[in-house]
C-alpha positions in Angstrom: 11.5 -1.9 -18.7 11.9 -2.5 -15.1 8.4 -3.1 -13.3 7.6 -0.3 -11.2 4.5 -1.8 -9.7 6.0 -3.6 -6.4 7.2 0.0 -5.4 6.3 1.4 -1.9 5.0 4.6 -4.3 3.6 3.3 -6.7 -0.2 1.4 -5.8 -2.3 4.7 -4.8 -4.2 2.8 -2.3 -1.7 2.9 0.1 -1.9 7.2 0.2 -5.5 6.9 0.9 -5.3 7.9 4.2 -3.9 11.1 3.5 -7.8 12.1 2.4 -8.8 12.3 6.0 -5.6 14.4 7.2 -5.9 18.1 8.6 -3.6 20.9 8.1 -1.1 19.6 10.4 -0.7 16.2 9.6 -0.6 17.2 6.2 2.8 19.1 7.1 3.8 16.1 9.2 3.9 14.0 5.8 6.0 16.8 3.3 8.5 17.4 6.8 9.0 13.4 7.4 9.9 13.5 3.6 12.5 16.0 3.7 16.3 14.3 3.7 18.0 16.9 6.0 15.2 16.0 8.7 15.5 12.7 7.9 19.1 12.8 8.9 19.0 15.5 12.0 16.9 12.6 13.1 19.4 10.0 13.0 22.3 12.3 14.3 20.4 12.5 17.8 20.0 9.1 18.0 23.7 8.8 17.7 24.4 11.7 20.3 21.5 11.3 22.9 23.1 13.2 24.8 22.7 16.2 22.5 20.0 18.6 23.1 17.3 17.7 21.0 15.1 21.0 21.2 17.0 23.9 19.5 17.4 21.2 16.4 13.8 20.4 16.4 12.7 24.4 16.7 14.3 24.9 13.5 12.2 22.7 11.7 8.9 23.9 13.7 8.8 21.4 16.5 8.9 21.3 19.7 10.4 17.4 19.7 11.9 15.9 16.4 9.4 13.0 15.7 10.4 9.8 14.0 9.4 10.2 10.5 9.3 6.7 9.6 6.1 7.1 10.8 3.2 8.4 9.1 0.4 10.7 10.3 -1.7 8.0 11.4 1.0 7.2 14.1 3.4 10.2 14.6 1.9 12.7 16.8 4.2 16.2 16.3 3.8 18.7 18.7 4.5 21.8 16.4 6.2 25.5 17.9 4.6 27.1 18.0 0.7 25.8 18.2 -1.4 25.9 15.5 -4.3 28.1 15.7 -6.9 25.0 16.3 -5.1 23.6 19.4 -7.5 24.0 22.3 -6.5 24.6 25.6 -8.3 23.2 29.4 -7.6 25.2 32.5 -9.2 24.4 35.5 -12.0 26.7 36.4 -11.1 28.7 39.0 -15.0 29.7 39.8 -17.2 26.4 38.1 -20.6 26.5 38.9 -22.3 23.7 40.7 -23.4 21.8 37.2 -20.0 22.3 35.4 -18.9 20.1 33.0 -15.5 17.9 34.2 -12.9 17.0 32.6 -13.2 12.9 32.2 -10.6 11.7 29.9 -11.9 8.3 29.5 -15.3 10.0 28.1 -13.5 11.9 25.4 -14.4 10.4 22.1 -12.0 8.9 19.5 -8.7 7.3 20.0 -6.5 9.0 22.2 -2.7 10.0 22.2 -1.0 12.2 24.9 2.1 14.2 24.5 4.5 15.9 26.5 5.9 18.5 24.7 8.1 19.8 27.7 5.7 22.1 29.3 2.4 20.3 29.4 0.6 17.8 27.8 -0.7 17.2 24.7 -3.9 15.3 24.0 -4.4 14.3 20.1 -8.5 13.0 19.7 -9.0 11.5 16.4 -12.1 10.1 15.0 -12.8 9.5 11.4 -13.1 12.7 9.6 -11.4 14.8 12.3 -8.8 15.2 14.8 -8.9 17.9 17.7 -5.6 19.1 20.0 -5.9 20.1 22.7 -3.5 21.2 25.3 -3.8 20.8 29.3 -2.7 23.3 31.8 -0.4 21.5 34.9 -3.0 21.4 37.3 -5.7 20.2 35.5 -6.6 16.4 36.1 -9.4 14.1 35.6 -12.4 14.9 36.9 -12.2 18.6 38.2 -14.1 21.8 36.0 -12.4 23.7 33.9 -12.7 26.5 30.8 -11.7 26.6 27.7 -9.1 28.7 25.7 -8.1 29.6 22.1 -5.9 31.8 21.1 -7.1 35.6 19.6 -6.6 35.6 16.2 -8.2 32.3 15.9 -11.4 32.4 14.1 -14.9 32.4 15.9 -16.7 29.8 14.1 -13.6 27.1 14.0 -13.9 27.5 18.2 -17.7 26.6 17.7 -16.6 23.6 15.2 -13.8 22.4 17.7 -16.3 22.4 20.9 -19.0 20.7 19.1 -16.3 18.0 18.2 -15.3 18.0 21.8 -19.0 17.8 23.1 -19.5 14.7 20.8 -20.2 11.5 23.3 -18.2 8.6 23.3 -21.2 6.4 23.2 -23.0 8.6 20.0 -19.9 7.2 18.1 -21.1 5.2 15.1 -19.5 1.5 14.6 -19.0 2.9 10.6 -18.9 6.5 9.2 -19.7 7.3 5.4 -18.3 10.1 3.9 -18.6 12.1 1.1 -16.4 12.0 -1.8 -12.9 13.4 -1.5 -12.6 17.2 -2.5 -10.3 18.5 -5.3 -7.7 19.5 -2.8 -7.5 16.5 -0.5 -6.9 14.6 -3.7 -4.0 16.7 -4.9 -2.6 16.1 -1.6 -2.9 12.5 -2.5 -1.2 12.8 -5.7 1.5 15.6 -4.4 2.5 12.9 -1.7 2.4 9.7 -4.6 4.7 12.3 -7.0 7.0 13.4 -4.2 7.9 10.1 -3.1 8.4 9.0 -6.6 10.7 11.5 -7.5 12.7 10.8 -4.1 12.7 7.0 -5.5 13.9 8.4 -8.9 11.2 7.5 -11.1 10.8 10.0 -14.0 7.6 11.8 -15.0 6.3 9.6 -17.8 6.2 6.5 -14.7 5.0 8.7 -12.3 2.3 9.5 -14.3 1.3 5.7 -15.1 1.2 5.1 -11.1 -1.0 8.0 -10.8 -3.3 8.3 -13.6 -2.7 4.4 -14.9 -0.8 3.5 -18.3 -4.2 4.3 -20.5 -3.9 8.0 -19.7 0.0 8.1 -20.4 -0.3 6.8 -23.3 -0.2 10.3 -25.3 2.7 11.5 -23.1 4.7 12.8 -26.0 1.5 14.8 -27.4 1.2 18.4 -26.8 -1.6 17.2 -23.4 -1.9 18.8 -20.2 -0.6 15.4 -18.2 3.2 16.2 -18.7 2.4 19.7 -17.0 0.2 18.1 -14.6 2.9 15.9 -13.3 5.5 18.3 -13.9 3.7 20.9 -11.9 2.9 18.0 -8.5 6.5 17.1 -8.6 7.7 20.8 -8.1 4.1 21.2 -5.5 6.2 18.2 -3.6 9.2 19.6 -3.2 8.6 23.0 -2.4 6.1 21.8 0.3 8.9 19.4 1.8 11.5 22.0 1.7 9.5 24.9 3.9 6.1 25.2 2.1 5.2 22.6 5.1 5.2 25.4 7.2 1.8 27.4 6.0 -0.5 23.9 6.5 1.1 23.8 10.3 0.1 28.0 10.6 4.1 27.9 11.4 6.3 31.5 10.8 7.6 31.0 7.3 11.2 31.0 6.7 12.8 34.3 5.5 12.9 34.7 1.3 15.0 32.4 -0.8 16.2 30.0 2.4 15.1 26.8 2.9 15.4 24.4 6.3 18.7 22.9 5.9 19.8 26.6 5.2 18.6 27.7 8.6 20.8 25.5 10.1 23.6 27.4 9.4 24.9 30.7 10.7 
């Protein structure tokens, strides 16, 4: 039996980081995953010349990203914004004590974007990310106001602004956290089975890199674990193949058609 072990898939400790992802880069890790993205990718880096945008709308972005790179360091812009991207204009009217924009004062590590229009500043800080988006005019150190789109909720504009208002100084040198809910750890394993399957393991090894060889050890009894896996591989694919679109808040594709369908007339 070949040893599956030294596999990129196989030792769970390298998904870990996908406990700490938002809805976003969440749908950044099913997209990268997807082959017909995978190759739109490399066909304009062949043809630079070729205009990159209408090619990247179709899959929700408004720039293909390199998916070799995971959500730690791939910073999509998606199209259209999710509803938690917060936008700075300056303040036309600021009061005498308004609050400036200083970008070196923002906590957490700092990536900006230009996503054609305007820039796009990605914060991240363990726990959390916040997006927001900057209005041409706006630069460091003048006022400015806040925006978030209407049929965003109330109480995640509150969240987002106490995030924002978070000093870079109050930043602690090590952050505990609480242990990982049920659904960030079927992302984990949804990821883990996806890229197994797309490595062509079957589901009895998949399931000894996920749950260890102890609990597939009754894989030919009548147990839950062959459904288990069964059901994260089909989660997987579904979720590469368009599902990506409801973590990003992106228009879902019409009935029955997946990406590399919309490509086509």
């Amino acid at each position: 039996m070949a040893d599956r072990s030294t596999e990129p898939w196989y030792p769970t400790a390298a998904y870990l980081y996908v406990l700490h992802l938002d809805g976003p880069a969440l749908a950044w890790e099913y997209l990268r995953r997807n082959p017909d993205y995978r190759l739109d990718w490399l066909r304009r880096h062949r043809r630079p010349q070729a205009a990159a945008q209408p090619v990247a709308h179709r899959w929700g972005l408004h720039l293909l990203e390199d998916p070799a790179l995971d959500a730690r360091d791939a910073h999509p812009a998606w199209f259209p914004d999710h509803d938690d991207v917060l936008q700075l204009y300056p303040d036309a009217d600021p009061p005498m004590d308004a609050i400036v924009f200083a970008f070196w004062s923002l906590p957490g590590s700092k990536c900006l974007i230009h996503d054609g229009k305007r820039l796009m500043l990605v914060l991240r800080r363990p726990g959390y990310s916040l997006r927001l988006a900057i209005a041409p005019g706006l630069a460091d150190g003048m006022a400015f106001a806040y925006a978030i789109r209407a049929c965003a909720q109330l109480q995640g504009l509150t969240a987002m602004l106490q995030k924002l208002a978070t000093t870079a100084d109050a930043s602690p040198t090590a952050a505990a956290s609480v242990r990982p809910s049920l659904s960030a750890l079927q992302e984990l394993h949804t990821l883990q089975a996806l890229d197994a399957t797309l490595a062509g393991a079957s589901l009895r090894v998949i399931a000894e890199g996920l749950f260890g060889e102890d609990a597939a050890a009754d894989w030919y009894s009548d147990g839950g674990l062959r459904s288990k896996v069964r059901r994260l591989v089909r989660r997987g694919d579904a979720l590469m193949r368009g599902g990506y679109r409801r973590l990003a808040q992106l228009p879902l594709l019409e009935k029955g058609r997946f990406e590399g369908d919309a490509k086509r007339p």
